[in-house]
C-alpha positions, 0 to 999 in steps of 0.5 A: 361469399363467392360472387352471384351466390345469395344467402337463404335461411338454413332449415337447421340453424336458422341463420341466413347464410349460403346453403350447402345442400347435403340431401337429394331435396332441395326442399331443405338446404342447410347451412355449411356448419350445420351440413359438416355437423350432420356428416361429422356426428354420423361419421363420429358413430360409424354410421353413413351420414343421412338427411337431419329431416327424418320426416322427409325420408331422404334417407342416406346422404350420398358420398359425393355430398359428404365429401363436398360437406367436408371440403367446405367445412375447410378443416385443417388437412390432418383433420380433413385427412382424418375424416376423409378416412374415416368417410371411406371406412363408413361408406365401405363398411355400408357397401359390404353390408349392401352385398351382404359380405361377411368377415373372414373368421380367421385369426388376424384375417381381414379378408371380407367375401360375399358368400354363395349362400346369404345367410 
């Protein structure tokens, strides 16, 4: 443990360790293995990670928090590579969907654009 961090009680496991805030809310921190566990099973199904605590609304967990989760998680670099891949895949994906971006229908055609009229 770094010298002048203190250990307080995760909101998840319950295991007195140092928190890794993973949300906005400092009402709720959560431990390094459960916060990576947050990231990793949104990540796993595609989806932006967000706050485990659904009755505190704190919705979608920025990508600086994500990224700083998969750096204290100290995976292996091909697995830290990986999920650091597919971290900027899932936050991509939730920027075009923000816009409201649509895939190109053409064979083989990967393009994405945003267009005039949303449909």
């Amino acid at each position: 443990m770094a010298a002048g961090s203190s250990t307080q009680e995760c909101a998840s496991c319950f295991d007195a360790a140092p928190l890794s805030p993973l949300c906005a809310s400092s009402a709720h921190g959560l431990c390094v293995e459960c916060c990576w566990r947050c990231c990793e099973s949104s990540l796993g199904e595609g989806l932006v990670p967000a706050c485990p605590f659904k009755d505190q609304k704190c919705g979608a967990v920025s990508k600086r928090r994500a990224l700083t989760a998969l750096d204290a998680a100290q995976l292996p670099p091909s697995q830290r590579e990986t999920f650091a891949s597919k971290l900027d895949e899932v936050y991509l994906g939730a920027e075009r969907a923000r816009r409201g971006a649509v895939q190109c229908i053409g064979k083989g055609c990967e393009e994405w654009y945003v267009p005039s009229v949303p449909h």
